[in-house]
Backbone bond lengths (Angstrom), bond angles and torsions (degrees), N, CA, C in turn:
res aa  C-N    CA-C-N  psi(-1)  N-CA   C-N-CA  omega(-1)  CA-C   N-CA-C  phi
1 X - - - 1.454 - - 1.532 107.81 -
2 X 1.090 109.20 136.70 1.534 96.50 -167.46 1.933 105.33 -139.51
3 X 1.203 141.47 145.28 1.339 168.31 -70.73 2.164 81.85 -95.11
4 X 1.587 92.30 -60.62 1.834 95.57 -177.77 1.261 106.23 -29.26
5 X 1.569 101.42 -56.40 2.106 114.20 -148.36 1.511 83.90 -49.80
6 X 1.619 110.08 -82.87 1.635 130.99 -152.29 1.806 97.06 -35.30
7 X 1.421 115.02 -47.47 1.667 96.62 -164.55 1.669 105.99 -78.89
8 X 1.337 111.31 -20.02 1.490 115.33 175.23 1.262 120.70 -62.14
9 X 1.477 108.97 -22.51 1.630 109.15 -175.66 1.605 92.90 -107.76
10 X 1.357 134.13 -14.99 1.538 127.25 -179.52 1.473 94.38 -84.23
11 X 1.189 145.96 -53.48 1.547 152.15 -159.14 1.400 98.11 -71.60
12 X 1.434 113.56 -72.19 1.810 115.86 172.23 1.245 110.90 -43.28
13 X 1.603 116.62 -58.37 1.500 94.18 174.75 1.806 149.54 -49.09
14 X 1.668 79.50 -24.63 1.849 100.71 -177.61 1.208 114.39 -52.99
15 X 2.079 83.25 -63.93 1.598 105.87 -168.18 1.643 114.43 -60.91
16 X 1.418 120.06 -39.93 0.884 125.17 -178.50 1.986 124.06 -65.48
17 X 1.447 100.31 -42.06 1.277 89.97 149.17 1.443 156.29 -105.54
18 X 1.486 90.83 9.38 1.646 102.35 170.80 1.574 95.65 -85.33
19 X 1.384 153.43 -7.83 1.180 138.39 171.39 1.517 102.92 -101.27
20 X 1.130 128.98 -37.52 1.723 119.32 174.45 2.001 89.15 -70.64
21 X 0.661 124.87 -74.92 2.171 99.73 174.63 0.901 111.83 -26.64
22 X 1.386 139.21 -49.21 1.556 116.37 179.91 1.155 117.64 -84.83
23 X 1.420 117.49 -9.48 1.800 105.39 179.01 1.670 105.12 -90.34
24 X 1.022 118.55 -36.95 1.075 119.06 -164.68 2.304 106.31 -89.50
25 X 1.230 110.17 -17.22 1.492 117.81 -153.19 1.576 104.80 -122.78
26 X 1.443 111.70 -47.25 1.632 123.87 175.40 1.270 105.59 -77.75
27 X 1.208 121.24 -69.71 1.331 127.38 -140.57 1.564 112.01 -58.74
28 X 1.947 96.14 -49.35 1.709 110.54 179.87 1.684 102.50 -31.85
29 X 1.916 113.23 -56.92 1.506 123.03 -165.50 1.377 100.29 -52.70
30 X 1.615 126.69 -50.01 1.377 124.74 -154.22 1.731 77.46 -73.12
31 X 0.933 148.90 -102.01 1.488 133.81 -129.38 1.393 122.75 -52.38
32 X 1.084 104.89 -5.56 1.474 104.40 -176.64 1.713 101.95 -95.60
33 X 1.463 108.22 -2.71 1.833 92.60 173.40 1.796 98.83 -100.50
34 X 1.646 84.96 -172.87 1.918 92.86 -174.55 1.391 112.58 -40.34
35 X 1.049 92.05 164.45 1.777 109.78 161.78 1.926 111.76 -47.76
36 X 1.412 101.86 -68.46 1.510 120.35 174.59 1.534 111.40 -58.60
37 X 1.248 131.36 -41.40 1.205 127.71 172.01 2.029 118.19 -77.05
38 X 0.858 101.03 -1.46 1.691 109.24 -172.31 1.690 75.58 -98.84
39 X 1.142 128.81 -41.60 1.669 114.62 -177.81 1.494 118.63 -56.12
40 X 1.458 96.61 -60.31 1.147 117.60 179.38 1.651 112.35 -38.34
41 X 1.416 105.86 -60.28 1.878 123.02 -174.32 1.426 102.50 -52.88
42 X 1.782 116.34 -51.77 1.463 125.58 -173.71 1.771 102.16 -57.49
43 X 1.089 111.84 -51.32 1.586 96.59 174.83 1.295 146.18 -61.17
44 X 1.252 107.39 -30.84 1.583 131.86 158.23 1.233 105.12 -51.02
45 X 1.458 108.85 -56.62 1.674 107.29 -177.56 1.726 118.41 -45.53
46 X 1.662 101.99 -52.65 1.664 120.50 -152.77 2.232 82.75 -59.88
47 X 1.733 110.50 -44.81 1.312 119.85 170.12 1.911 115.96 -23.18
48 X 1.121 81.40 -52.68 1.509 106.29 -167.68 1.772 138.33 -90.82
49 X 1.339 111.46 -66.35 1.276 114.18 157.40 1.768 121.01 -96.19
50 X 1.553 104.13 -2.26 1.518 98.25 161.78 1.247 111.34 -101.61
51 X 1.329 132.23 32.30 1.693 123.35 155.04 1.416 92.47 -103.01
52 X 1.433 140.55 -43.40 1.505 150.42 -149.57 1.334 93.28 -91.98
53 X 1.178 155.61 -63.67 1.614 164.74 -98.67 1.606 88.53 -117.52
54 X 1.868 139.27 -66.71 0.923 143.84 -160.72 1.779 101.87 -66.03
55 X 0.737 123.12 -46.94 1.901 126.40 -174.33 1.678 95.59 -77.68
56 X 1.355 108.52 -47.39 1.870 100.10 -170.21 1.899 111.83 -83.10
57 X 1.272 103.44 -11.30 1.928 106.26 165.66 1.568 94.04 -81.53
58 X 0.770 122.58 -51.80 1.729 126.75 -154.77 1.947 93.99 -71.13
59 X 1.233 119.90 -41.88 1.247 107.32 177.52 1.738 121.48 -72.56
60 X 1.577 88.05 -45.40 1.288 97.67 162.39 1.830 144.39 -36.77
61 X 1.644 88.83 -35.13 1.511 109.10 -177.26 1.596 105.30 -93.33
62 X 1.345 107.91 -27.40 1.786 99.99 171.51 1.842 106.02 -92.40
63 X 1.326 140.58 -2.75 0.941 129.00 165.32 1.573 117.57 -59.92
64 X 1.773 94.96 -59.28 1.206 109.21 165.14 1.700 123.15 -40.49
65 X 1.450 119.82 -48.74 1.146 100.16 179.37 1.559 117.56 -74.33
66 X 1.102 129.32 -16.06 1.164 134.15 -156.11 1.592 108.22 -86.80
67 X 1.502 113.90 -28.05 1.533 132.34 172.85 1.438 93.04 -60.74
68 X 1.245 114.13 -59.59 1.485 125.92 -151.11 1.845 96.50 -72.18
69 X 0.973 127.14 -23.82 1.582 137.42 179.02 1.367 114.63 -78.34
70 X 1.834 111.03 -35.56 1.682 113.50 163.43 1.299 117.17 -83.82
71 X 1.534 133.58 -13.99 1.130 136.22 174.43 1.387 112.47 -146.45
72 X 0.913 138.40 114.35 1.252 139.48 -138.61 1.661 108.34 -124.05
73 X 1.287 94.97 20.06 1.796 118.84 176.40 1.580 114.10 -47.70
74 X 1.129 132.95 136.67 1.406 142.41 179.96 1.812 112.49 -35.85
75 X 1.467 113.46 -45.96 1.141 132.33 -164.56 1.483 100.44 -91.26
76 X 1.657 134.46 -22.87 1.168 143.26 171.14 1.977 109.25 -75.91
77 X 1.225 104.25 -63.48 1.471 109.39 -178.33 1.462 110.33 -62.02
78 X 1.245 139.90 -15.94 1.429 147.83 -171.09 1.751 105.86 -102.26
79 X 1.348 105.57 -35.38 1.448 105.64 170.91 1.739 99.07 -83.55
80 X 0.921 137.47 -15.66 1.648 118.33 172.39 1.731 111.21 -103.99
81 X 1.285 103.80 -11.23 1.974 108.54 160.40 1.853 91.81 -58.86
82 X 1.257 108.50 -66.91 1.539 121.67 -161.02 1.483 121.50 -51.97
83 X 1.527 112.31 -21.75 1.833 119.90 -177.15 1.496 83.01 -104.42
84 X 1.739 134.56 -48.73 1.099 91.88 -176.95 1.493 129.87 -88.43
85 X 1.216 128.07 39.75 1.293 130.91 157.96 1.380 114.80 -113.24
86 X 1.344 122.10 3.42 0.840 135.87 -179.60 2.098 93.92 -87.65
87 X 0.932 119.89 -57.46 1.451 141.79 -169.08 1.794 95.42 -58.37
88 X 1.536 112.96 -39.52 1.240 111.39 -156.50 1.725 94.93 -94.38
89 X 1.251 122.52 -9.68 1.311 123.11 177.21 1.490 111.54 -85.24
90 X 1.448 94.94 -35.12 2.033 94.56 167.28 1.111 102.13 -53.14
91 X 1.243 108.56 -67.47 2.072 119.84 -154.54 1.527 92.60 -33.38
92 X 1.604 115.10 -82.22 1.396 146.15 176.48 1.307 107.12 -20.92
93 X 1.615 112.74 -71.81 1.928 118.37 -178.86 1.014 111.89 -84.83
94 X 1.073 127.03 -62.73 1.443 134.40 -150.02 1.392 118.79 -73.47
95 X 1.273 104.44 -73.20 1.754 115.20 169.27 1.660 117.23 -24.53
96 X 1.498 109.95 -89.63 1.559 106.86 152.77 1.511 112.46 15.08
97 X 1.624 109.93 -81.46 1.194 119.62 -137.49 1.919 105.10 -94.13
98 X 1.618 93.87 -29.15 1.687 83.81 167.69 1.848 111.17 -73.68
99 X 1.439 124.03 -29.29 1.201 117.14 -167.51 1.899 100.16 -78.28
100 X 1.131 126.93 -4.28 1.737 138.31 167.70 1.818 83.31 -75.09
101 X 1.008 112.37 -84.67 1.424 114.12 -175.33 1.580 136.30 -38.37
102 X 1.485 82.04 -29.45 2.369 78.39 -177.24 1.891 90.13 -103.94
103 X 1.378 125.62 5.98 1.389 128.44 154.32 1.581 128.42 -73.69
104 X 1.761 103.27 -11.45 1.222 126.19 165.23 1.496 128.66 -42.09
105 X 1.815 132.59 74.03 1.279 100.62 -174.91 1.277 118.64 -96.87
106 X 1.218 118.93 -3.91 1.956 121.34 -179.80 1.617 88.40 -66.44
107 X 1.453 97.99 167.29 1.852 115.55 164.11 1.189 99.70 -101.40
108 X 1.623 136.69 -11.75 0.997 149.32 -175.79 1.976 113.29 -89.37
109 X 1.343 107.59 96.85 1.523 102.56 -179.14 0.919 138.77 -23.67
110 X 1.606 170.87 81.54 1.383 157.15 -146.00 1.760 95.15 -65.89
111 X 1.845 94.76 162.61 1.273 95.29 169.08 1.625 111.11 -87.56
112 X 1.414 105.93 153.24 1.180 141.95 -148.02 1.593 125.23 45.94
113 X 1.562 100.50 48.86 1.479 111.06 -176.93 1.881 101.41 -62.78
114 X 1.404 84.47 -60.32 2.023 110.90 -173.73 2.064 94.53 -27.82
115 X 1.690 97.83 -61.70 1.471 98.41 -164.47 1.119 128.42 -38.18
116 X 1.410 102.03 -66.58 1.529 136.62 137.86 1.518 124.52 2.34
117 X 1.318 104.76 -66.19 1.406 107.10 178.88 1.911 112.45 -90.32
118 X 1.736 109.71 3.28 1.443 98.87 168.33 0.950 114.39 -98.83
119 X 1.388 113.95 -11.09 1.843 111.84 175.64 1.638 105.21 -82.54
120 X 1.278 112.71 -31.77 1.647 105.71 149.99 1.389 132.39 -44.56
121 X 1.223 108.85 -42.86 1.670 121.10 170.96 1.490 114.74 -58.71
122 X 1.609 124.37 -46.64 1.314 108.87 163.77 0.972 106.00 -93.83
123 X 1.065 151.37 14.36 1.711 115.49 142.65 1.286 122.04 -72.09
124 X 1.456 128.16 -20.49 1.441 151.53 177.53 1.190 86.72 -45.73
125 X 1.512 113.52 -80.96 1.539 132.85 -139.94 1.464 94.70 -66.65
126 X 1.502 137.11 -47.01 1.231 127.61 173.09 1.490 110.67 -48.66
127 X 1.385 128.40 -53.31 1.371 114.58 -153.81 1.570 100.57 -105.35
128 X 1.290 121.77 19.15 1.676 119.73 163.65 1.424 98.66 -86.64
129 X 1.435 118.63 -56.18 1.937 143.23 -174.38 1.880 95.32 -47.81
130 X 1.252 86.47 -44.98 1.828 77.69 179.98 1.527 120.97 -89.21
131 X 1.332 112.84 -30.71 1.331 115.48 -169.09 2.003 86.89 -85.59
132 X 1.001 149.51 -4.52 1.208 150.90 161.71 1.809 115.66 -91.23
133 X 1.387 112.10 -16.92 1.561 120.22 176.57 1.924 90.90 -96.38
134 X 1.314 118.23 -13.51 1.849 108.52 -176.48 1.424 90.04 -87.37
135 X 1.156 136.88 -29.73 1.643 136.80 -165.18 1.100 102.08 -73.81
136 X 1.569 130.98 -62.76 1.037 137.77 171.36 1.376 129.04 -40.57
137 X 1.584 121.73 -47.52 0.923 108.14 165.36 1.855 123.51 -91.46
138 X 1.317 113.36 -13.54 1.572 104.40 176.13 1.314 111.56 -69.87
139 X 1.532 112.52 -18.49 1.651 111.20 173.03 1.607 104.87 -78.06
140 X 1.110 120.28 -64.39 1.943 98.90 156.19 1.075 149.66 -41.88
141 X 1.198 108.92 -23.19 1.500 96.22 158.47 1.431 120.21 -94.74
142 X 1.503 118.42 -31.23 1.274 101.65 170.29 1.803 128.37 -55.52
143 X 1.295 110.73 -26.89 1.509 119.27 -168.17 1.206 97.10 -84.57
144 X 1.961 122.40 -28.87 1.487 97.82 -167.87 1.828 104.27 -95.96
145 X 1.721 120.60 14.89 1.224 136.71 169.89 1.324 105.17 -90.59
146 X 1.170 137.96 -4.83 1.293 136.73 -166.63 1.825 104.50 -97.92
C-alpha cells in the first residue's frame, strides 16, 4: 500500500463519514427544533463543516480518481464514479442552497426557509450514501490489491 492508497482511504473515510453523521445523526435533531433555531444551527454548521467539507470532498473525489487510474479494478473505478457524484450533487444541491443560507441576515427565518432546507436534506442524503458507498469500496479494493 503505498502513500496515495493510505490518504485515500483516511480522507474518503473522514469525508465520507463525517457527512453520512450529519445526514443521517445531525440533521434528523436540527428539524425537529423551531423554525428560527434550525436557522440559527444551519449557520453554525455552513461556519463549520462548510469551510472543511468543500476542500476535503474535492480532495476526496480526486484521490478517488487517481486510485482508480493506478488500478483500474472494478471496485476502484466504481468507488471514484460514487465520490464523484457525490461532489456533483453538492455543486448541483447543496452549494446553491448553503450560499441562500450564509446570505441569511435576519435571526428570524425567511419564508420558505423550512422548504429550502428539505430539498437540502435530500441532496445530503444522496451525497453522504454515496460519498460513504466510495469509502467502502476504495477501501476494498485497495486491501483486496494489496
Amino acid at each position: 500500500m503505498d502513500i496515495i492508497e493510505i490518504a485515500a482511504i483516511l480522507v474518503i473515510g473522514f469525508v465520507g463519514s463525517a457527512e453520512f453523521g450529519s445526514a443521517t445523526l445531525v440533521h434528523p435533531v436540527i428539524r425537529r427544533l423551531e423554525k428560527d433555531d434550525q436557522l440559527t444551527f444551519e449557520k453554525g454548521l455552513l461556519r463549520t463543516f462548510g469551510r472543511v467539507m468543500p476542500i476535503g470532498m474535492t480532495v476526496a473525489t480526486v484521490l478517488g480518481i487517481i486510485v482508480a487510474i493506478n488500478d483500474p479494478s472494478a471496485w476502484l473505478v466504481v468507488a471514484a464514479i460514487s465520490l464523484s457524484i457525490a461532489l456533483i450533487v453538492t455543486i448541483i444541491g447543496n452549494v446553491p442552497i448553503n450560499l441562500r443560507t450564509s446570505r441569511i441576515t435576519e435571526e428570524t427565518a425567511p419564508e420558505g426557509f423550512i422548504a429550502m432546507r428539505r430539498r437540502w436534506d435530500a441532496s445530503q442524503i444522496v451525497r453522504a450514501s454515496t460519498q460513504l458507498i466510495g469509502f467502502v469500496l476504495v477501501t476494498i479494493g485497495i486491501v483486496t490489491a494489496a
